[in-house]
C-alpha positions as CSV (number, residue, x, y, z in Angstrom):
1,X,39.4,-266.8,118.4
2,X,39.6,-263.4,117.4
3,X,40.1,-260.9,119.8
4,X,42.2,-257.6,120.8
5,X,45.7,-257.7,119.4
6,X,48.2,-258.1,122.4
7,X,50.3,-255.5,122.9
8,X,54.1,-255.7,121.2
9,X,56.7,-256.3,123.9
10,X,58.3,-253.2,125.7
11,X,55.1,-251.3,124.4
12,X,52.3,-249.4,126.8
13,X,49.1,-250.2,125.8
14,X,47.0,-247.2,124.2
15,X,44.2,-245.5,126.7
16,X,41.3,-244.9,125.7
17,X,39.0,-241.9,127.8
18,X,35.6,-242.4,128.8
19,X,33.3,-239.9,127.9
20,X,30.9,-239.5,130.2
21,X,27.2,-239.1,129.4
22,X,25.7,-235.5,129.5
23,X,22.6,-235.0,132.3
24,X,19.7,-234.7,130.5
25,X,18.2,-231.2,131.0
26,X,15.7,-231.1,133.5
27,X,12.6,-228.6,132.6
28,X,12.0,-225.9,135.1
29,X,9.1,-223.6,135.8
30,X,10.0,-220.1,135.6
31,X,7.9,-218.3,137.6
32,X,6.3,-215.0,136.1
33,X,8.6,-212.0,136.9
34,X,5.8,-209.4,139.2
35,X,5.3,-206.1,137.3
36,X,5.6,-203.0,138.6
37,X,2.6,-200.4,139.3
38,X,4.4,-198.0,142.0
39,X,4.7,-197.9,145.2
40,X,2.4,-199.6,147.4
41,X,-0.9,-197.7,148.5
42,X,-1.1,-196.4,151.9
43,X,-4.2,-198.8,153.6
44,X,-7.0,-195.9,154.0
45,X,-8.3,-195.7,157.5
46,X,-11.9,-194.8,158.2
47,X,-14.0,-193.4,160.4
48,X,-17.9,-193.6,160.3
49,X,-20.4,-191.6,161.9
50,X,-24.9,-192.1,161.6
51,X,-25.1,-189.1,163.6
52,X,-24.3,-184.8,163.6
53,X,-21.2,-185.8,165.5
54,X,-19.0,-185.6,162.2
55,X,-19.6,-181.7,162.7
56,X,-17.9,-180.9,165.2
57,X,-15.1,-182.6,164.6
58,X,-14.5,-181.8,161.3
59,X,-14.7,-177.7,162.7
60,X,-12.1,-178.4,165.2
61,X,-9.4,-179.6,162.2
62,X,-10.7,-177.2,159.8
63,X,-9.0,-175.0,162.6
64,X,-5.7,-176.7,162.5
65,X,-5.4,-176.8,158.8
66,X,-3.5,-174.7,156.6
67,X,-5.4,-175.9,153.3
68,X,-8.9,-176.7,153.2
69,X,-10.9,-177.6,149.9
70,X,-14.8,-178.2,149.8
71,X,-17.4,-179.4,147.6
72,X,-21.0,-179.5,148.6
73,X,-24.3,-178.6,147.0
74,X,-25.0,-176.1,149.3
75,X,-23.1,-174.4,151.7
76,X,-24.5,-171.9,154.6
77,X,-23.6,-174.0,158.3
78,X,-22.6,-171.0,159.8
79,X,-19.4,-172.4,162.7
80,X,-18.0,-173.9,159.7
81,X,-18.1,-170.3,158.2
82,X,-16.7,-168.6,161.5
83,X,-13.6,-171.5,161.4
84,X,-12.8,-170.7,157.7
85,X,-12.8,-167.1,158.5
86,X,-10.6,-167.5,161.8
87,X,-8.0,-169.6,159.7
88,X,-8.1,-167.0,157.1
89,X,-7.1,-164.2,159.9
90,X,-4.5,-166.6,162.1
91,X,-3.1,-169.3,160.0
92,X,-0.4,-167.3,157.6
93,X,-0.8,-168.3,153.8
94,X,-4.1,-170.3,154.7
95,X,-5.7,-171.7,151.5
96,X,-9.5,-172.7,150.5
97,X,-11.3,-173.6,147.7
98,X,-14.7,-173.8,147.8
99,X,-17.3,-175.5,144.5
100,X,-21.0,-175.1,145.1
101,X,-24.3,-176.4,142.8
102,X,-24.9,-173.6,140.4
103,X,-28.3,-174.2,140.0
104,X,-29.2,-173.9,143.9
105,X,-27.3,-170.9,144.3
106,X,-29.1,-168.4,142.0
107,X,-32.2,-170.3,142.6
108,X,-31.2,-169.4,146.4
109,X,-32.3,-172.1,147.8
110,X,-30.8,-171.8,151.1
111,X,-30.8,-167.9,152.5
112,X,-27.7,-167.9,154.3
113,X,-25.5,-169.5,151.4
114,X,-25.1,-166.3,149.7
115,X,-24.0,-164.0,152.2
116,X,-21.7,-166.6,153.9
117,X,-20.5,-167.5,150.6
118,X,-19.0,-163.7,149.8
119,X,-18.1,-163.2,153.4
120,X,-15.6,-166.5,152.8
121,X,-14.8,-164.7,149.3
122,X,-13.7,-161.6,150.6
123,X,-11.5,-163.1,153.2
124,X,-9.4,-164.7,150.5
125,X,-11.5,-167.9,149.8
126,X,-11.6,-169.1,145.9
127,X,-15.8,-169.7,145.3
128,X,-16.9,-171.6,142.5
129,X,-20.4,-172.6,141.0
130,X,-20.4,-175.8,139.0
131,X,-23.1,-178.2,137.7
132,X,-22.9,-182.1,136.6
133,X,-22.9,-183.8,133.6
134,X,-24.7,-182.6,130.8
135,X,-27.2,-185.0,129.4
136,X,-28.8,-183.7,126.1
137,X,-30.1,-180.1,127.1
138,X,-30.3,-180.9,130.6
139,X,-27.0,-180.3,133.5
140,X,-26.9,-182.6,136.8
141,X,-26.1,-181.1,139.4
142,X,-23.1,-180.6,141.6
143,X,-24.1,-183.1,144.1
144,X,-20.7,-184.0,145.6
145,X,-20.1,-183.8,149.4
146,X,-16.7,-184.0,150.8
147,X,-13.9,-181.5,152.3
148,X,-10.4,-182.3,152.2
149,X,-8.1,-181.1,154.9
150,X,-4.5,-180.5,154.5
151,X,-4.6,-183.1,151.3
152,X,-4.3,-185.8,153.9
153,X,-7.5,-185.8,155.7
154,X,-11.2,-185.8,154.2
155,X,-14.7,-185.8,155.2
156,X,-17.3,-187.1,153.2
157,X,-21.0,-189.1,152.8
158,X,-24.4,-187.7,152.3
159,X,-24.7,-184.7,154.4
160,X,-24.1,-180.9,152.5
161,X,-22.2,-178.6,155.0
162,X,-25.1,-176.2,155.9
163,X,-27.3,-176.3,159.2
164,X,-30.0,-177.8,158.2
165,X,-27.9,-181.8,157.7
166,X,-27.2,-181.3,161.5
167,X,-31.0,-182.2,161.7
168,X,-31.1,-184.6,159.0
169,X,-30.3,-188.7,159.8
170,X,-26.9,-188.6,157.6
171,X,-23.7,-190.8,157.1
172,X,-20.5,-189.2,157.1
173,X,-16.9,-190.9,157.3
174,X,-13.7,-189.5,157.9
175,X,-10.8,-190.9,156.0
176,X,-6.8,-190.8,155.6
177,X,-4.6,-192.6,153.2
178,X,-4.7,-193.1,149.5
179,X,-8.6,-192.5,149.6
180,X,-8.1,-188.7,150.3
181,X,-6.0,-188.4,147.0
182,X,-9.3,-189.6,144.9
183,X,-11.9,-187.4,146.9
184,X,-9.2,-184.4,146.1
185,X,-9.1,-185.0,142.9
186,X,-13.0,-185.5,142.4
187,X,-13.4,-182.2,144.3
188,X,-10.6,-180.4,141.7
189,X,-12.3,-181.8,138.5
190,X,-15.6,-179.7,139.8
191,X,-13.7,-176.5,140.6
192,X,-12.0,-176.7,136.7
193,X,-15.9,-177.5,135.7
194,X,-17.2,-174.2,137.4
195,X,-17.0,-170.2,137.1
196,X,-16.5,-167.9,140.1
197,X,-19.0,-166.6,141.9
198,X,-20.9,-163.5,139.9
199,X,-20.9,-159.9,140.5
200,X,-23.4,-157.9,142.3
């Protein structure tokens, strides 16, 4: 029958290569490259106090600060005064900013704000009276509460620094970590927002 031809004498038979087959190409999931949004937040830490006990500690490291900034309605608690005015005298190149409600200070709602108010001025503090929002013809007010210490440590909740929130049932935490850097800046939008304290 018909077949391969046999090979002439003295001759090598010709070799033919096998090809092998290519793998078929397996599909693999590529998994989504993570995008980049800085370096990792430091985990805020957070203290919380129902009672007047906040004030007292917050006096004692106003007194080891070199910076302190502070945004309250109204401000007149008077050891809180003395500590600012202390740092001012001992701490070389001691910083503080202070933002206040406009409205309740020339309405003079508290007695004591005024007079503590320029005292802290005098001494080198920068005062500033602010309001909120405006809505139509009408301004909010300055109704933040919160001191930052250092730009690594701040205090805040519902209580305004003056004497009379030692009386009052208030909340106040104490906080560190990438919290303080939001409160600082809330507290620096309402200084931009306000005018220094008028003459007299």
């Amino acid at each position: 029958g018909r077949g391969r031809k046999a090979p002439r004498p003295g001759t090598t038979p010709a070799i033919v290569p096998q090809v092998a087959p290519k793998p078929k190409r397996q599909a693999t999931a590529t998994r989504p490259v993570p995008m980049s949004h800085g370096p990792p937040e430091t985990a805020p830490q957070v203290d919380v106090w129902a009672s007047n006990s906040w004030h007292a500690k917050l006096v004692e490291e106003v007194k080891r600060s070199s910076s302190v900034q502070i945004a309250t309605m109204i401000f007149d608690e008077p050891s809180l005064s003395s500590a600012l005015k202390q740092c001012f005298q001992k701490t070389p190149g001691f910083k503080c900013s202070i933002v206040v409600d406009r409205k309740h200070y020339l309405d003079r709602t508290s007695s004591h704000q005024r007079p503590r108010l320029k005292e802290l001025e005098a001494a080198g503090a920068v005062v500033k009276l602010a309001s909120g929002f405006k809505k139509g013809s009408y301004h909010g007010l300055m109704h933040l509460k919160a001191a930052v210490l250092d730009s690594r440590i701040a205090y805040a909740g519902s209580c305004n620094f003056t004497l009379a929130a030692l009386s009052h049932r208030e909340l106040c935490m104490r906080l560190t970590g990438s919290s303080v850097v939001r409160i600082q800046t809330a507290i620096q939008e309402a200084e931009q927002s306000g005018q220094l304290l008028p003459r007299e």
